[in-house]
PDB file of the backbone (N, CA, C, O) and the ligand in Angstrom, with CONECT records:
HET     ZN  A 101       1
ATOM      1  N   UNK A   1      43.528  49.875-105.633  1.00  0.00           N
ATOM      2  CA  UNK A   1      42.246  49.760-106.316  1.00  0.00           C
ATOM      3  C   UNK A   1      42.070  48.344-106.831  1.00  0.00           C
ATOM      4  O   UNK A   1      42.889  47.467-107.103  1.00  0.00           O
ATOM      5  N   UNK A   2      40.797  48.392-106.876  1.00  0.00           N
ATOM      6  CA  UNK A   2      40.388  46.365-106.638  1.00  0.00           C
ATOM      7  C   UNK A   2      39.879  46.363-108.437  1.00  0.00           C
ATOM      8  O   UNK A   2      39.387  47.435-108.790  1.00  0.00           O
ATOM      9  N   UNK A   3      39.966  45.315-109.484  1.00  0.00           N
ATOM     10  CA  UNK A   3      39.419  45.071-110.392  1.00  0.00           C
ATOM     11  C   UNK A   3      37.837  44.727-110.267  1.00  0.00           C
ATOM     12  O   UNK A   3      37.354  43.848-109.554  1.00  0.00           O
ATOM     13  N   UNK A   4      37.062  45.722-111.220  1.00  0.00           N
ATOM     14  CA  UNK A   4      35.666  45.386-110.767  1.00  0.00           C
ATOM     15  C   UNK A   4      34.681  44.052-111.008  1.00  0.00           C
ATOM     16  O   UNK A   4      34.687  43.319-111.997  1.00  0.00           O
ATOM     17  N   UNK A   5      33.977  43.966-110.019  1.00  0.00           N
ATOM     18  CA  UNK A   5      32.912  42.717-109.694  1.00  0.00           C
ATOM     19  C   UNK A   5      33.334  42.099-110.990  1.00  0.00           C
ATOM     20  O   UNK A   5      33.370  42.676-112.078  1.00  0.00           O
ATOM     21  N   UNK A   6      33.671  40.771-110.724  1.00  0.00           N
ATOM     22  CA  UNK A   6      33.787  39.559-111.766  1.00  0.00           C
ATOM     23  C   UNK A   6      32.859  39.133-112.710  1.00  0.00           C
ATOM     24  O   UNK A   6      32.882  38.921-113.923  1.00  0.00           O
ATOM     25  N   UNK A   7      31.741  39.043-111.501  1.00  0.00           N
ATOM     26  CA  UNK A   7      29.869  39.015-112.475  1.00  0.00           C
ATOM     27  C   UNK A   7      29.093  40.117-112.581  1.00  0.00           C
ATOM     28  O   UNK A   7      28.014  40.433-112.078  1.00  0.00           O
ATOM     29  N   UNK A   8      30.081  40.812-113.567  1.00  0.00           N
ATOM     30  CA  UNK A   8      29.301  42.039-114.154  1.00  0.00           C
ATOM     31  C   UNK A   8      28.223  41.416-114.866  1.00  0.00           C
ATOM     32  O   UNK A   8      28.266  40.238-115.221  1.00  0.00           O
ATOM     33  N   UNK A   9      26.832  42.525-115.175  1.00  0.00           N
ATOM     34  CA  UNK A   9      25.937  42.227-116.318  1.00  0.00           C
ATOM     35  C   UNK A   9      26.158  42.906-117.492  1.00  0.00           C
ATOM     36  O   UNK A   9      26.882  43.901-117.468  1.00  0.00           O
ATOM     37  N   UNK A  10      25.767  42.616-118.283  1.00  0.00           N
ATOM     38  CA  UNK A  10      25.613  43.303-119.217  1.00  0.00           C
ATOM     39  C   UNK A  10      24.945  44.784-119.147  1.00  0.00           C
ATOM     40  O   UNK A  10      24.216  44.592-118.175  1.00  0.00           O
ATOM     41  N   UNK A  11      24.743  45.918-119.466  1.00  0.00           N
ATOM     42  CA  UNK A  11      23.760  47.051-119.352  1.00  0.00           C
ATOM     43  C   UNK A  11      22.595  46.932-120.549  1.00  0.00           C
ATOM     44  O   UNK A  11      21.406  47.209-120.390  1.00  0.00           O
ATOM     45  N   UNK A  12      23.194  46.474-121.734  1.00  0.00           N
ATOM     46  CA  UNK A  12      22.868  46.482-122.535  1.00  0.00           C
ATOM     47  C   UNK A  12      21.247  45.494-122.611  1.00  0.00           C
ATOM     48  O   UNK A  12      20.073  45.854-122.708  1.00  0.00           O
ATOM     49  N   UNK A  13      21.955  44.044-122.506  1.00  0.00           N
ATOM     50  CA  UNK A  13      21.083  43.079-122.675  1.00  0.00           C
ATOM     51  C   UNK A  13      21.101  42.379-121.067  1.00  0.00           C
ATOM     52  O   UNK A  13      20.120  41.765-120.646  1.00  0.00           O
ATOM     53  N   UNK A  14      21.969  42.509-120.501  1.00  0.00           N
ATOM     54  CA  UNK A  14      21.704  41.901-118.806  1.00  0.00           C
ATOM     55  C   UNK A  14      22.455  40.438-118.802  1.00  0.00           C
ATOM     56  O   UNK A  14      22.532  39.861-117.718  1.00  0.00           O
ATOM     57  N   UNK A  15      22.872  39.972-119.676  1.00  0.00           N
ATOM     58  CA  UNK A  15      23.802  38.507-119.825  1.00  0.00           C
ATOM     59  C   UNK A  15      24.913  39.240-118.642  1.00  0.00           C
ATOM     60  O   UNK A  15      25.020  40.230-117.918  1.00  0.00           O
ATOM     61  N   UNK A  16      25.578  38.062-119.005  1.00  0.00           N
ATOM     62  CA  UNK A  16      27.069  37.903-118.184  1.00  0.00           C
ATOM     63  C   UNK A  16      27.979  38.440-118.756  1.00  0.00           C
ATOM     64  O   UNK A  16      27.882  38.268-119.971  1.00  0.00           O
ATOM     65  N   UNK A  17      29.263  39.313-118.320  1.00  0.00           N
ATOM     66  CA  UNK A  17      30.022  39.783-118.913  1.00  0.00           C
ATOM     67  C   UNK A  17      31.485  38.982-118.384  1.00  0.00           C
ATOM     68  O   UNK A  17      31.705  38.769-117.192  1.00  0.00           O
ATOM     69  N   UNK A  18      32.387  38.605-119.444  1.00  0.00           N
ATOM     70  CA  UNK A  18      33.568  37.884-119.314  1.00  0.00           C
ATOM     71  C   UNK A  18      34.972  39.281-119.295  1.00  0.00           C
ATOM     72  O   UNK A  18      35.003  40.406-119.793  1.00  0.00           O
ATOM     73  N   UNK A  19      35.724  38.685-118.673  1.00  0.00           N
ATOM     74  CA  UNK A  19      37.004  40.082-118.056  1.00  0.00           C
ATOM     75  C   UNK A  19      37.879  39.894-119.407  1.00  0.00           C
ATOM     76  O   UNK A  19      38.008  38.730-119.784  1.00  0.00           O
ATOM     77  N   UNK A  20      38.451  40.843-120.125  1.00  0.00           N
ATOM     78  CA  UNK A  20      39.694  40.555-120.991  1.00  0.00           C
ATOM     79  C   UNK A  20      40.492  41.433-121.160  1.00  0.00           C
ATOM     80  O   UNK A  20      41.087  41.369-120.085  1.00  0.00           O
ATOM     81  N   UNK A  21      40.941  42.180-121.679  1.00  0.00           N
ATOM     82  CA  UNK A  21      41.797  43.465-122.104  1.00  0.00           C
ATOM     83  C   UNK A  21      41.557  43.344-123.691  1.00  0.00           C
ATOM     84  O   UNK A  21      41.082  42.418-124.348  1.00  0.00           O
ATOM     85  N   UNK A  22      42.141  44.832-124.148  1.00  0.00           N
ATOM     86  CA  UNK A  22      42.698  45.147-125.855  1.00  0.00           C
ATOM     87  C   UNK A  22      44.244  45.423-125.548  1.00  0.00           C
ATOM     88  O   UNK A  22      44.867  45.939-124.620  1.00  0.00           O
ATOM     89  N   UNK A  23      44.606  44.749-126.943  1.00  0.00           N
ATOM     90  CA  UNK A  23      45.885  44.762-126.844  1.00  0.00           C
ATOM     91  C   UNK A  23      46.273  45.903-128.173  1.00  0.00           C
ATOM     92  O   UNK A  23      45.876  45.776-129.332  1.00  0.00           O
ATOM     93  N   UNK A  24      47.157  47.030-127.638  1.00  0.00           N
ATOM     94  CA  UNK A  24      47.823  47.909-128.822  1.00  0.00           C
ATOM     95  C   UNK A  24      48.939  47.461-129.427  1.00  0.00           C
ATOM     96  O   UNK A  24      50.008  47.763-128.898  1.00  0.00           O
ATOM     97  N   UNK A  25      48.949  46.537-130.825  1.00  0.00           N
ATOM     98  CA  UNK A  25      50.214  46.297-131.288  1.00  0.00           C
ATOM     99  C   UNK A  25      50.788  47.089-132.144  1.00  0.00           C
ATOM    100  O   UNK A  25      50.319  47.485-133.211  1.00  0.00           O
ATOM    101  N   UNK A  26      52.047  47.379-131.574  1.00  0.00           N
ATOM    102  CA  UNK A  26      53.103  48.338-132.514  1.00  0.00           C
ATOM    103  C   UNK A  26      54.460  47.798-133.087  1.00  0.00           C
ATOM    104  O   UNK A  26      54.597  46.578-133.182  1.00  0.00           O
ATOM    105  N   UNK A  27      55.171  48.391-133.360  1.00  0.00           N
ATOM    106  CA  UNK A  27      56.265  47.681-134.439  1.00  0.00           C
ATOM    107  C   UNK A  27      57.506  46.855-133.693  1.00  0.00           C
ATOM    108  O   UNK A  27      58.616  47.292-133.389  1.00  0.00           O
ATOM    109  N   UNK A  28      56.789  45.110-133.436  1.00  0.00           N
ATOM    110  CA  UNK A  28      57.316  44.784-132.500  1.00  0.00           C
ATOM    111  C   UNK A  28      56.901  44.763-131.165  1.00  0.00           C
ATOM    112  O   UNK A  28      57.430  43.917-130.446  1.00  0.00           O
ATOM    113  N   UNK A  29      56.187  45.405-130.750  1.00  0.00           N
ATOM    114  CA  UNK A  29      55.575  45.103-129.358  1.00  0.00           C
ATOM    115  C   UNK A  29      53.990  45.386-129.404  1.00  0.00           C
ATOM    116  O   UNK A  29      53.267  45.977-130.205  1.00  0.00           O
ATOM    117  N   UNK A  30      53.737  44.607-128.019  1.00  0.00           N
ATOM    118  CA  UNK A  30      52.384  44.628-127.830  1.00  0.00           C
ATOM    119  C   UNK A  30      51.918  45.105-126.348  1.00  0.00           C
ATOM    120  O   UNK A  30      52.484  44.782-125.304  1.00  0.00           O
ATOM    121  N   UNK A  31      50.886  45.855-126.453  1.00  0.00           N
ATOM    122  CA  UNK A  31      50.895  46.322-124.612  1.00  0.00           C
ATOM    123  C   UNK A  31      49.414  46.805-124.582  1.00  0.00           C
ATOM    124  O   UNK A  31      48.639  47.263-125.421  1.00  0.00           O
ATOM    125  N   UNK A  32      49.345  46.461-123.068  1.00  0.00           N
ATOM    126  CA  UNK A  32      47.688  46.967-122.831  1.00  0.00           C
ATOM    127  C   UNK A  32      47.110  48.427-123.007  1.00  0.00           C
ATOM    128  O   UNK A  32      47.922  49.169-122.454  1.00  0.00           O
ATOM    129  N   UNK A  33      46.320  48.993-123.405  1.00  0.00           N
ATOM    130  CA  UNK A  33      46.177  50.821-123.551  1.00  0.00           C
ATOM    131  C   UNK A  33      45.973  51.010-121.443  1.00  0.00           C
ATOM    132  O   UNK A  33      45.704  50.225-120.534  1.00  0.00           O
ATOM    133  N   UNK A  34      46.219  52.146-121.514  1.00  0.00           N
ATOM    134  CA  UNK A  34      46.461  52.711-120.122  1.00  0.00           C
ATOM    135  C   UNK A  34      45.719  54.288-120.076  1.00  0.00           C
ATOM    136  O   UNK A  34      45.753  55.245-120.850  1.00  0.00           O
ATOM    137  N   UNK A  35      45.051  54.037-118.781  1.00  0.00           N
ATOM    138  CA  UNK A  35      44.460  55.651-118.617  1.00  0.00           C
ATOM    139  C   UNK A  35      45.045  56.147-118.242  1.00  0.00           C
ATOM    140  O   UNK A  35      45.977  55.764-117.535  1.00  0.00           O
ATOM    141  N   UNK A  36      44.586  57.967-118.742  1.00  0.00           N
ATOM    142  CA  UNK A  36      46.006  58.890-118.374  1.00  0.00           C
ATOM    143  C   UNK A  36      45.108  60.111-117.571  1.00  0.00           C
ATOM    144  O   UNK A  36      44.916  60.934-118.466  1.00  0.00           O
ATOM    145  N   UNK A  37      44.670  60.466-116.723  1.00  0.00           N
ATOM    146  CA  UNK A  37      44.147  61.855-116.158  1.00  0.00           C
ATOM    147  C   UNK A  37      44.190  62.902-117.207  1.00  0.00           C
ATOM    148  O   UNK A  37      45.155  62.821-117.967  1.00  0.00           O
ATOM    149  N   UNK A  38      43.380  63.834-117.404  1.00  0.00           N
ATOM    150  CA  UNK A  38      43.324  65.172-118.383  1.00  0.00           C
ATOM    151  C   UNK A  38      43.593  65.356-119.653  1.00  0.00           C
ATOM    152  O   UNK A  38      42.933  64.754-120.500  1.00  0.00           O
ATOM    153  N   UNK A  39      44.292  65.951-119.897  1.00  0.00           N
ATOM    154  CA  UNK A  39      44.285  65.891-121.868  1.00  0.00           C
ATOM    155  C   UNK A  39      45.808  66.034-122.066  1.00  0.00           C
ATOM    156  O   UNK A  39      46.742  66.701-121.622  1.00  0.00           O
ATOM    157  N   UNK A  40      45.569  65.058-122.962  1.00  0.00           N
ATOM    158  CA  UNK A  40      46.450  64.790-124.140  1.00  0.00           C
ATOM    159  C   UNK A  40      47.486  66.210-124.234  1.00  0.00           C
ATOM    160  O   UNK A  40      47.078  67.273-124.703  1.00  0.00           O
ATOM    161  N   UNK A  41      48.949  66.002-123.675  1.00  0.00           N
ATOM    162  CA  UNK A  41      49.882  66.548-124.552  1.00  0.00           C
ATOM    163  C   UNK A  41      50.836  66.024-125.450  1.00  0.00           C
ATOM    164  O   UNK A  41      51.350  64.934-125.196  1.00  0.00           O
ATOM    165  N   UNK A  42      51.156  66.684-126.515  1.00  0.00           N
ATOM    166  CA  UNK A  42      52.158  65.834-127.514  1.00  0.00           C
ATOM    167  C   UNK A  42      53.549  66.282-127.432  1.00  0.00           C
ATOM    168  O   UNK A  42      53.860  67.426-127.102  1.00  0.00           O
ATOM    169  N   UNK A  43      54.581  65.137-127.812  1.00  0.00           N
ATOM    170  CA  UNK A  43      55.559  65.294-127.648  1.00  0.00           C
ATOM    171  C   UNK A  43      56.337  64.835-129.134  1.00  0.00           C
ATOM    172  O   UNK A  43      56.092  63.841-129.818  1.00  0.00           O
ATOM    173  N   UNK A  44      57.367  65.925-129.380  1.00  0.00           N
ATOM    174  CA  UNK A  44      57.743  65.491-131.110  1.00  0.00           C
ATOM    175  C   UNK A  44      58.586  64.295-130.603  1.00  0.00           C
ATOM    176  O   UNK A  44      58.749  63.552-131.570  1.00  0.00           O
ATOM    177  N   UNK A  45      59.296  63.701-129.313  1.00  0.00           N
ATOM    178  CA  UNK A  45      59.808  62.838-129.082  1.00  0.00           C
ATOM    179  C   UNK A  45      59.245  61.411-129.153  1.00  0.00           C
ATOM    180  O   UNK A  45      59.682  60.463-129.806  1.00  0.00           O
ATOM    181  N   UNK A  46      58.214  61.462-128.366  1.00  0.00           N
ATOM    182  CA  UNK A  46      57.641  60.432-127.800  1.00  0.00           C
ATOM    183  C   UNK A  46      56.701  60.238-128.364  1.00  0.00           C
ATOM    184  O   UNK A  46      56.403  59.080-128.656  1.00  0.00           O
ATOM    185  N   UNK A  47      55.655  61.630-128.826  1.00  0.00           N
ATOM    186  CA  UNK A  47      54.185  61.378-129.442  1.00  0.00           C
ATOM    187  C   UNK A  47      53.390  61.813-128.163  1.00  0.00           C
ATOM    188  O   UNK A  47      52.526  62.648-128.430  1.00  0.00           O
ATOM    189  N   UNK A  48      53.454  61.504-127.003  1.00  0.00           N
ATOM    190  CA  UNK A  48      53.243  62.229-125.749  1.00  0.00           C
ATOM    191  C   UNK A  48      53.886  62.240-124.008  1.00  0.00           C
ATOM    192  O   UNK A  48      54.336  61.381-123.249  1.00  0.00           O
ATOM    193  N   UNK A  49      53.687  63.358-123.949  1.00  0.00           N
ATOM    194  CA  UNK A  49      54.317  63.614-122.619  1.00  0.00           C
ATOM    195  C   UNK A  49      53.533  63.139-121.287  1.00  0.00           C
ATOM    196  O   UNK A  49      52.565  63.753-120.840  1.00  0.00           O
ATOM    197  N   UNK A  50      54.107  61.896-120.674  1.00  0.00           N
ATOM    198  CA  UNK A  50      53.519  61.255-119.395  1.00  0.00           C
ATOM    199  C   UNK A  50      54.739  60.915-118.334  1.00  0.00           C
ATOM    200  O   UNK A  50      54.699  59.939-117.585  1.00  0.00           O
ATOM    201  N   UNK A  51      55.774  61.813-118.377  1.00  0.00           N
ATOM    202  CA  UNK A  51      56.264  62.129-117.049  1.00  0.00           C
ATOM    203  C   UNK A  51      56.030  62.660-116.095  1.00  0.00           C
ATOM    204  O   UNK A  51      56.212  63.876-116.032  1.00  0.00           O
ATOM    205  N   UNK A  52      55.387  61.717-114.664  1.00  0.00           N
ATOM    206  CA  UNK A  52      55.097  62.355-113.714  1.00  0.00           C
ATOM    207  C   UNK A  52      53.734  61.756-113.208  1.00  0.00           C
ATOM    208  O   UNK A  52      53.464  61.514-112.031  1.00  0.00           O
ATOM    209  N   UNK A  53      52.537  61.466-114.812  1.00  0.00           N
ATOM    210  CA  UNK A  53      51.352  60.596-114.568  1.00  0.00           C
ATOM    211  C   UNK A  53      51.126  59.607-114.713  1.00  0.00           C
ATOM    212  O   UNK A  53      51.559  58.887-115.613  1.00  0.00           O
ATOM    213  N   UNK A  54      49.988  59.175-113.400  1.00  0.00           N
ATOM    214  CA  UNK A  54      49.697  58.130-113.515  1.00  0.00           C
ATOM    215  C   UNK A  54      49.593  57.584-114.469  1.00  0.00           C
ATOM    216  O   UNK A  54      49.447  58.357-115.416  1.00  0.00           O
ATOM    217  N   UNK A  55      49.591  56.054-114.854  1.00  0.00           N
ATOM    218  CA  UNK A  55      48.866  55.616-115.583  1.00  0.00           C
ATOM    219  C   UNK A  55      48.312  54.097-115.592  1.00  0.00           C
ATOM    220  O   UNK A  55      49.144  53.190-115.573  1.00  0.00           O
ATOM    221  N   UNK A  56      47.047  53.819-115.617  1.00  0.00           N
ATOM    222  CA  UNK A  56      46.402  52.880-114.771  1.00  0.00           C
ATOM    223  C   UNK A  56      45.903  52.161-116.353  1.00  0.00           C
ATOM    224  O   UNK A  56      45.525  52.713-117.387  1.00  0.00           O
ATOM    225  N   UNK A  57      46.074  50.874-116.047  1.00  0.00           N
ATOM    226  CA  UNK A  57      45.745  49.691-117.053  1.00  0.00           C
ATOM    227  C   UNK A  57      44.586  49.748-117.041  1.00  0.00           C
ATOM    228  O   UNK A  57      43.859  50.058-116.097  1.00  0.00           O
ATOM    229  N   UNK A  58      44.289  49.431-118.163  1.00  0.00           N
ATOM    230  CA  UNK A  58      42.531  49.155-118.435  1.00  0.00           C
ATOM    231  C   UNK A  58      41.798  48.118-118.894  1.00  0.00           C
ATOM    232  O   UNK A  58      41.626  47.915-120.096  1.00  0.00           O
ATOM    233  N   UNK A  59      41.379  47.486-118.083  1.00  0.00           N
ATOM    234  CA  UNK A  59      40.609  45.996-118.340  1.00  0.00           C
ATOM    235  C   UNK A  59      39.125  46.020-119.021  1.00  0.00           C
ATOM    236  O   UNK A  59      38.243  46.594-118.383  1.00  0.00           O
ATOM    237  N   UNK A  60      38.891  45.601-119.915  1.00  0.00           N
ATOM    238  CA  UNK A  60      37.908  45.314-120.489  1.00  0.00           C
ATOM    239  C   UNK A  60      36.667  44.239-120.430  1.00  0.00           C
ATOM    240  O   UNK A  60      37.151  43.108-120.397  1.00  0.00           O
ATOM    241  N   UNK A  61      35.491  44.212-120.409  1.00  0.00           N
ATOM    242  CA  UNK A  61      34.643  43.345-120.287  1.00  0.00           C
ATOM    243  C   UNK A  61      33.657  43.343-121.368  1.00  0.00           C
ATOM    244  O   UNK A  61      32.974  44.311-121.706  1.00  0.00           O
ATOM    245  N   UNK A  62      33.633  41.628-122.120  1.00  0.00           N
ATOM    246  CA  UNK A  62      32.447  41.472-123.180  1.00  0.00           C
ATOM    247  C   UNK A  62      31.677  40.699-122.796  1.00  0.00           C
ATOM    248  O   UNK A  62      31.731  39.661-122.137  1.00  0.00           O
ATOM    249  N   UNK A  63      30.476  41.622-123.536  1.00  0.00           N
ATOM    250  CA  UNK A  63      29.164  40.790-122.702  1.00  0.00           C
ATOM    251  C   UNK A  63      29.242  39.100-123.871  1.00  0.00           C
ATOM    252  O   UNK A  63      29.247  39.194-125.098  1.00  0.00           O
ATOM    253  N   UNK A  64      29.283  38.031-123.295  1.00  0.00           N
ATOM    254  CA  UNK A  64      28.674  37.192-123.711  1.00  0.00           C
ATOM    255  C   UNK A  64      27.505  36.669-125.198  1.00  0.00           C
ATOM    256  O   UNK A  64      27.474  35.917-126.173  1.00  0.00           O
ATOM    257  N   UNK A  65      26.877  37.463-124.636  1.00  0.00           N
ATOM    258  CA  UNK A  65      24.920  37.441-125.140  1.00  0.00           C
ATOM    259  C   UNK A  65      25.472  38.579-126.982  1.00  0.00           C
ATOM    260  O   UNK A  65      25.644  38.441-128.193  1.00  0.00           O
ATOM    261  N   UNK A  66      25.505  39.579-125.882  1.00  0.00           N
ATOM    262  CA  UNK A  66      25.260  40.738-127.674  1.00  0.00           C
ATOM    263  C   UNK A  66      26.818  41.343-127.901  1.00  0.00           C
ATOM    264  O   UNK A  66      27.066  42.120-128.823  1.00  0.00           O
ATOM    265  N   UNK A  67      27.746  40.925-127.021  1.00  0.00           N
ATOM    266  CA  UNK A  67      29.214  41.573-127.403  1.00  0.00           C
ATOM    267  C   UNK A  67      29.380  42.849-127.666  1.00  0.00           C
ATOM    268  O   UNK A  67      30.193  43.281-128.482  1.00  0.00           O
ATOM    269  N   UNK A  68      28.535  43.593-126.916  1.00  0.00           N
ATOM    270  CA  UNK A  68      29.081  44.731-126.280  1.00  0.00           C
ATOM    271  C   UNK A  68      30.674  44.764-125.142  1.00  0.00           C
ATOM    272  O   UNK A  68      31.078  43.692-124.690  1.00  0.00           O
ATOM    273  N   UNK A  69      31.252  45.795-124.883  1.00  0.00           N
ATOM    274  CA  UNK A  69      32.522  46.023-124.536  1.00  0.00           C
ATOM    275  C   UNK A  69      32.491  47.179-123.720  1.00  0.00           C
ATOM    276  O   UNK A  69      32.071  48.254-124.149  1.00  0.00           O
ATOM    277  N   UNK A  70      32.968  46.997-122.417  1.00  0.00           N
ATOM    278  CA  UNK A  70      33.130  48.085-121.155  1.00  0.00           C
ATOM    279  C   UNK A  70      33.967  47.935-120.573  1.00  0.00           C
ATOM    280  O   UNK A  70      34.281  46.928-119.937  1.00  0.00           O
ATOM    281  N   UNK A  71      34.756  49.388-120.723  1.00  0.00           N
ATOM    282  CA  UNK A  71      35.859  49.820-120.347  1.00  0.00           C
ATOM    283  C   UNK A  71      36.486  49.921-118.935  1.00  0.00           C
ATOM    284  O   UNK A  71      36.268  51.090-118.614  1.00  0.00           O
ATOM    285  N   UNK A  72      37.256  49.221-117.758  1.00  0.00           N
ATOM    286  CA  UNK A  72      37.716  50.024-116.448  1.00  0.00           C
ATOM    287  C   UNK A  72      38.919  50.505-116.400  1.00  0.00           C
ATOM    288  O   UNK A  72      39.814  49.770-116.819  1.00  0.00           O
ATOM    289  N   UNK A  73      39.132  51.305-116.095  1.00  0.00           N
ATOM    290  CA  UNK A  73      40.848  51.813-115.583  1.00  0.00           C
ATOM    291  C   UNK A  73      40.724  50.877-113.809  1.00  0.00           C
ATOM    292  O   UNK A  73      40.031  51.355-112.912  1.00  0.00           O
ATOM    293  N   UNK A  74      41.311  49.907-113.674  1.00  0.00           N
ATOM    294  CA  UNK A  74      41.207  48.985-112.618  1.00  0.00           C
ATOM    295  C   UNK A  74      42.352  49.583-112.086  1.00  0.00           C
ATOM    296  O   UNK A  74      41.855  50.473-111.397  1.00  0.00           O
ATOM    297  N   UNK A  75      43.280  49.650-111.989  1.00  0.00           N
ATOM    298  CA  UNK A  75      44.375  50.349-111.339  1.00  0.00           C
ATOM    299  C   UNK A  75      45.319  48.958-111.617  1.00  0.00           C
ATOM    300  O   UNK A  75      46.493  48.924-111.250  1.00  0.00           O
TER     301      UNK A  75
HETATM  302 ZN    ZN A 101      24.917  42.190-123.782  1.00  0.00          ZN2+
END
């Protein structure tokens, strides 16, 4: 799976949208959030159980103009 069109628009206002990510910092580390298929199970270990699923990085895009923010699971 390909990261989407570079010159996104905005939806909002129609400007240009620039590529970035969010970063989740935790105690000591930092990492990109990741999509997970279906719902949420919890784990008293881990906090949740993702053995077995995918899980696809998610790149972010801000519009320029009004800084709005749109989400892809790019793979
Ligand atoms: Zn905008």
């Amino acid at each position: 799976m390909s990261e989407p069109n570079r010159s996104l628009t905005c939806p909002r206002c129609s400007a240009g949208m620039e590529p970035g990510y969010i970063i989740d910092q935790g105690h000591g580390t930092r990492t990109v959030p990741k999509w997970v298929a279906g719902q949420p199970r919890t784990s008293i270990w881990t906090g949740l159980k993702l053995r077995g699923l995918d899980q696809i990085k998610v790149a972010t895009y801000r519009c320029r103009r009004c800084n709005y923010l749109e989400s892809y699971a790019a793979g």
